[in-house]
C-alpha positions as YAML, in Angstrom:
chain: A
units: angstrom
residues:
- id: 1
  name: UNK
  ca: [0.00, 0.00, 0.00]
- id: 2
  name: UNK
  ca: [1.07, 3.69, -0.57]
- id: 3
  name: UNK
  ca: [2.91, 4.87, 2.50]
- id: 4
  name: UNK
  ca: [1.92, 1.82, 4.69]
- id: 5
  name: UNK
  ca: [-1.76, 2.94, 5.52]
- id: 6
  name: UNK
  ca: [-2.69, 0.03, 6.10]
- id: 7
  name: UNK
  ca: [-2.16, 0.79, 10.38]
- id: 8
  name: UNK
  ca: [-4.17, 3.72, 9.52]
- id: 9
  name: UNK
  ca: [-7.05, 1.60, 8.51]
- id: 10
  name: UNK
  ca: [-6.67, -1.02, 10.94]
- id: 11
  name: UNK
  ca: [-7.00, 1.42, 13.77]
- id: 12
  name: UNK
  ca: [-9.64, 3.44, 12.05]
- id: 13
  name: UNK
  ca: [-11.70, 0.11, 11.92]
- id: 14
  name: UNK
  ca: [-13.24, 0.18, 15.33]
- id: 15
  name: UNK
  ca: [-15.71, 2.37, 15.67]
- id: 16
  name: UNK
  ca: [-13.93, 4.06, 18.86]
- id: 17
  name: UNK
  ca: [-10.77, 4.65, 17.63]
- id: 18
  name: UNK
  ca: [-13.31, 6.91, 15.04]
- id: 19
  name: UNK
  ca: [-15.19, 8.74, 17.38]
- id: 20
  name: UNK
  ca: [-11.78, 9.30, 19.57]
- id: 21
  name: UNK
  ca: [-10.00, 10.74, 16.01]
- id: 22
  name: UNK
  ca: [-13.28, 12.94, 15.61]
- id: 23
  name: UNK
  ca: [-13.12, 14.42, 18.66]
- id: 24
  name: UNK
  ca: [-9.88, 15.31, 18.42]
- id: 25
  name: UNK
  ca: [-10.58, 17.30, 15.39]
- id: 26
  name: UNK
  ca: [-11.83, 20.14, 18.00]
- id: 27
  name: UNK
  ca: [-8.20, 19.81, 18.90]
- id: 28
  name: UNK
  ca: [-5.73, 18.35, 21.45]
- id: 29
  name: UNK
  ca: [-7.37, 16.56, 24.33]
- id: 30
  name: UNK
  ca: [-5.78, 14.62, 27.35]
- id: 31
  name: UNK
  ca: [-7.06, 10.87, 27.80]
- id: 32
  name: UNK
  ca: [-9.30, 11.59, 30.34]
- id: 33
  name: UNK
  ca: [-11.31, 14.24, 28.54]
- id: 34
  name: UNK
  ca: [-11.20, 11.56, 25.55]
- id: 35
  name: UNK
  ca: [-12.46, 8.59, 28.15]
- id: 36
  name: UNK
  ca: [-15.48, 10.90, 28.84]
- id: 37
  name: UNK
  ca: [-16.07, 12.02, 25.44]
- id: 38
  name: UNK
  ca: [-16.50, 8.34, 24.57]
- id: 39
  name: UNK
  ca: [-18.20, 6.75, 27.58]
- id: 40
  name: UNK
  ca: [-15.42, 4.23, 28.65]
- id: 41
  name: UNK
  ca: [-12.92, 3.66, 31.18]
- id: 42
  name: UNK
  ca: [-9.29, 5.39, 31.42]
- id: 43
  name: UNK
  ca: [-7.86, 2.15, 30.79]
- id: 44
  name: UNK
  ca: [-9.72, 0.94, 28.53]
- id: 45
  name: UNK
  ca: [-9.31, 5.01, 26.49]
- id: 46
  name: UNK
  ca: [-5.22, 4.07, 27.38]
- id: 47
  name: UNK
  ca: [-5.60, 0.75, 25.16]
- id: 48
  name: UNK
  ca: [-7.85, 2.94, 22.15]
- id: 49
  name: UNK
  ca: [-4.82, 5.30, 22.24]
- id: 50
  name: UNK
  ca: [-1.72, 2.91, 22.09]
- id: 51
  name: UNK
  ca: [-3.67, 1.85, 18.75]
- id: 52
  name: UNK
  ca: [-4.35, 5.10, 17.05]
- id: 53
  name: UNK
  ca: [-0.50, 6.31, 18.04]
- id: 54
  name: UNK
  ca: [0.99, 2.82, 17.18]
- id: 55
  name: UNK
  ca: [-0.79, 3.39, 13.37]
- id: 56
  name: UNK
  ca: [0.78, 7.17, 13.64]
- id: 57
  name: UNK
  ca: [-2.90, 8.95, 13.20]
- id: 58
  name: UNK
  ca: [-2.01, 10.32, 16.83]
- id: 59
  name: UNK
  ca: [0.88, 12.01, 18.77]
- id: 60
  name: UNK
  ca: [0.85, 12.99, 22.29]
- id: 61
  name: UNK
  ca: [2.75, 15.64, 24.12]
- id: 62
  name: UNK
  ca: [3.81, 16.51, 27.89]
- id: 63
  name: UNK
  ca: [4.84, 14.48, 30.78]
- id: 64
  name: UNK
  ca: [5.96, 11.04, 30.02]
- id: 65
  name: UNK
  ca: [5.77, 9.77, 32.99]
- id: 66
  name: UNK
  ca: [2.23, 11.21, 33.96]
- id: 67
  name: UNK
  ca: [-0.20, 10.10, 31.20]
- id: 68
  name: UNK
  ca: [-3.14, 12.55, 33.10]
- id: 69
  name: UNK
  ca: [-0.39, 15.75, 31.79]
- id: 70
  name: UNK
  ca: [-0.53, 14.19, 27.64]
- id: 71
  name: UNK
  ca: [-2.44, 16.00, 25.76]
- id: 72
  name: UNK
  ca: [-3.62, 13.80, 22.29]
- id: 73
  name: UNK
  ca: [-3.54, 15.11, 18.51]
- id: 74
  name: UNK
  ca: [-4.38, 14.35, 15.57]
- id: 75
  name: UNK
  ca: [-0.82, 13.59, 13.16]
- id: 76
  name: UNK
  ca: [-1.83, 15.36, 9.56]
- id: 77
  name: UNK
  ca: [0.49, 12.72, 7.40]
- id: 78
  name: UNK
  ca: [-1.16, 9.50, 7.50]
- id: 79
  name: UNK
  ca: [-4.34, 11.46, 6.38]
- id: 80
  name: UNK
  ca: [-2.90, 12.46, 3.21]
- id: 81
  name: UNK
  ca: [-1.29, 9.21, 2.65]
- id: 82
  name: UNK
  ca: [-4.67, 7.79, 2.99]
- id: 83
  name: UNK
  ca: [-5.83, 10.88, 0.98]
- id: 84
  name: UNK
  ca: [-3.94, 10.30, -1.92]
- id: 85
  name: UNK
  ca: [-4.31, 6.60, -1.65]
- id: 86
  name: UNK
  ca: [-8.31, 6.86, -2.29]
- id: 87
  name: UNK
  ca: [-7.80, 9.89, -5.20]
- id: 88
  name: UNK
  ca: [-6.43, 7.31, -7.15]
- id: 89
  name: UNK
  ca: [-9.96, 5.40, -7.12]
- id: 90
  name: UNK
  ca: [-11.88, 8.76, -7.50]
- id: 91
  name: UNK
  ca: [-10.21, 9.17, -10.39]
- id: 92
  name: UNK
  ca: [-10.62, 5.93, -11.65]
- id: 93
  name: UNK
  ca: [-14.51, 5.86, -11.05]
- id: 94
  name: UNK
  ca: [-14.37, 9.77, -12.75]
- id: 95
  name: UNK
  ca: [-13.31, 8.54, -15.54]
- id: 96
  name: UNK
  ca: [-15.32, 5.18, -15.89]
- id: 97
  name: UNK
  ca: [-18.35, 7.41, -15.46]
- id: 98
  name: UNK
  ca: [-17.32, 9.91, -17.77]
- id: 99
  name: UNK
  ca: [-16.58, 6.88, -19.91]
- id: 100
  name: UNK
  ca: [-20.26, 5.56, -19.56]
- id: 101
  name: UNK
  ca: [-21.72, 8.80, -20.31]
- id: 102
  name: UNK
  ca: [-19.93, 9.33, -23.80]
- id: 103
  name: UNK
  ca: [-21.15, 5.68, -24.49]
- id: 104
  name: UNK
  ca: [-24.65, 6.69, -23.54]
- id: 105
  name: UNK
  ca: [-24.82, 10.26, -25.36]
- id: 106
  name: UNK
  ca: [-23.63, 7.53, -28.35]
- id: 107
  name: UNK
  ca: [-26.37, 5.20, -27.61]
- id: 108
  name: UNK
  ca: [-29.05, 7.99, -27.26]
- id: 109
  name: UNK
  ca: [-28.01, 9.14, -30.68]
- id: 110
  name: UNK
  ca: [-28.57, 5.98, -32.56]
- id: 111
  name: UNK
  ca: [-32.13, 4.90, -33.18]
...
């Protein structure tokens, strides 16, 4: 796969990990404002996160050793990776419809 997205997908499979990357579109959040925002446990928010960092969609910064100081965002390069990834089937379906639509303007015109 382009750029090794396929992390980015895996993580972006469970519906979670989703809802955790959406939230963090308002910007950087710590875990326990994630946990909340979610409806689950710290620890189970502290497994979520290893994911979506692991894959690269998030960074954290602060205190190492005191995960209530890291504050989570969102990482803008595996976005575009899967970005341009997916243009190259937008394009592809662009052009088979454009394709089907000269064959039926061709179609139309024959009796």
């Amino acid at each position: 796969m382009v750029n090794n997205i396929e992390p980015v997908l895996l993580a972006l499979a469970d519906p979670v990990r989703r809802q955790v990357v959406e939230t963090l579109q308002g910007g950087p959040r710590s875990a326990g404002q994630l946990a909340a925002a979610v409806g689950m446990s710290a620890p189970a928010m502290s497994r979520h996160l290893r994911v979506l960092r692991g894959s690269g969609l998030v960074e954290a910064s602060g205190a190492d050793d005191d995960a209530r100081l890291r504050l989570y965002r969102l990482r803008r390069e595996p976005f575009r990776a899967m970005r341009s990834w997916l243009s190259r089937f937008d394009e592809l379906w662009g052009k088979q419809l454009d394709a089907f639509a000269a064959h039926a303007s061709k179609k139309k015109g024959k009796p």
